[in-house]
C-alpha positions in Angstrom: -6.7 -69.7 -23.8 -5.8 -67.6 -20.9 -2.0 -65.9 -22.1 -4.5 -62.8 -24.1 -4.2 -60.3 -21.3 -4.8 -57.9 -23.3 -8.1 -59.2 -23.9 -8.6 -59.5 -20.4 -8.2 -57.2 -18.0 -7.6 -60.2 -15.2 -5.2 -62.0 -17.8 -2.2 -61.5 -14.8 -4.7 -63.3 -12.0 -6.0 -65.9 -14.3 -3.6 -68.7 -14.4 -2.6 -68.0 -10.0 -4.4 -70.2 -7.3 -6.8 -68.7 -5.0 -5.0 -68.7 -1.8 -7.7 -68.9 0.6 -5.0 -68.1 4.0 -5.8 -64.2 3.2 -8.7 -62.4 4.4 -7.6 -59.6 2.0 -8.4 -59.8 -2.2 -5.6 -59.0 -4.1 -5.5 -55.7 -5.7 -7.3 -55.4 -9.2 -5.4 -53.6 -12.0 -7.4 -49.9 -12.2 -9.1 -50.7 -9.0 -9.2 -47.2 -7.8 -10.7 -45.6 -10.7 -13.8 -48.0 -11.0 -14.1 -47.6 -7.3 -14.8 -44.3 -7.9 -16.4 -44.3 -10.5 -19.0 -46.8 -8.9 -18.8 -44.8 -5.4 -20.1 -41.8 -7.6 -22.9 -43.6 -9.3 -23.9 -44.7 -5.8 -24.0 -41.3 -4.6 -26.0 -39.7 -7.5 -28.8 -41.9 -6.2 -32.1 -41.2 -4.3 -30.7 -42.1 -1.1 -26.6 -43.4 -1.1 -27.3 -44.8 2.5 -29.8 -47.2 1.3 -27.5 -49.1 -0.2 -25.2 -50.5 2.5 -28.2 -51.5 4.9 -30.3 -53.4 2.4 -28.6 -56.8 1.9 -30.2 -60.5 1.1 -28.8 -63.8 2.8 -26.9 -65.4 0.7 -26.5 -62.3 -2.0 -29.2 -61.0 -4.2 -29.7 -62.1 -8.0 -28.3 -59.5 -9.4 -25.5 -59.8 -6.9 -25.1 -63.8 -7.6 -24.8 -62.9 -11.2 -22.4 -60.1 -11.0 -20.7 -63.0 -9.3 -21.5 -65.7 -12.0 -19.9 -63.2 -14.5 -16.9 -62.4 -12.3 -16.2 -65.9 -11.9 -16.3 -66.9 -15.3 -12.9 -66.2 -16.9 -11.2 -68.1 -14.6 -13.6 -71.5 -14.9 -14.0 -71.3 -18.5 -17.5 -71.6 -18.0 -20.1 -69.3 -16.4 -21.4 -71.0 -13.7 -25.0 -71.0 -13.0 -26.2 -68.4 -10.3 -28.7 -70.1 -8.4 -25.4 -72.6 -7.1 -23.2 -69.1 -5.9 -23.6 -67.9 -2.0 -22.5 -64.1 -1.7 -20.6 -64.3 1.5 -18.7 -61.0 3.8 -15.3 -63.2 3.3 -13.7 -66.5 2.9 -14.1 -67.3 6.6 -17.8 -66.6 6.4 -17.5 -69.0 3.3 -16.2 -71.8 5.0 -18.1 -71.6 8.3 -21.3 -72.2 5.6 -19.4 -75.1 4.2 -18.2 -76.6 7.3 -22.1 -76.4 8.5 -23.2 -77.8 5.1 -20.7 -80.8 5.0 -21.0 -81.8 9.1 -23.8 -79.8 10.6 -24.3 -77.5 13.3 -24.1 -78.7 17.0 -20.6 -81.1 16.8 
């Protein structure tokens, strides 16, 4: 089910852990042409600025889906968006667990 990497351009990330000690992502095959391919769509816009000021807590919907979709080769499944939390980092990710699971205050 996941050995196609042809099929899938993530085929070589599928099948590795997430290793949650790095604050860095791993490198994407072709990551520096959609970079700027996306930076360039951003900047054909009304105002490019906009765009890095303007974020929802917690990720927008079309950001939690983005995410849903990104997620979904390596769970088999897409998950559902409503249960994903856009977050700057996996630090930021576990802080919101850690207040989840025990609270805020010790």
């Amino acid at each position: 089910m996941f050995g196609n990497h042809e099929a899938n351009p993530l085929g070589s990330l599928i099948n590795k852990p997430i290793d949650f000690r790095r604050s860095v992502p791993p490198m994407l095959p072709n990551i520096g042409n959609e970079l700027r391919k996306a930076l360039v769509a951003l900047s054909q816009g009304d105002d490019p600025g906009a765009v890095v000021h303007v974020a929802q807590s917690g990720g927008s919907l079309a950001d939690r889906r983005a995410a849903a979709k990104w997620l979904k080769p390596r769970l088999i499944l897409e998950p559902d968006e409503t249960r994903i939390t856009v977050t700057n980092g996996t630090q930021s990710a576990f802080l919101i667990l850690l207040e989840e699971l025990v609270g805020q205050g010790g």
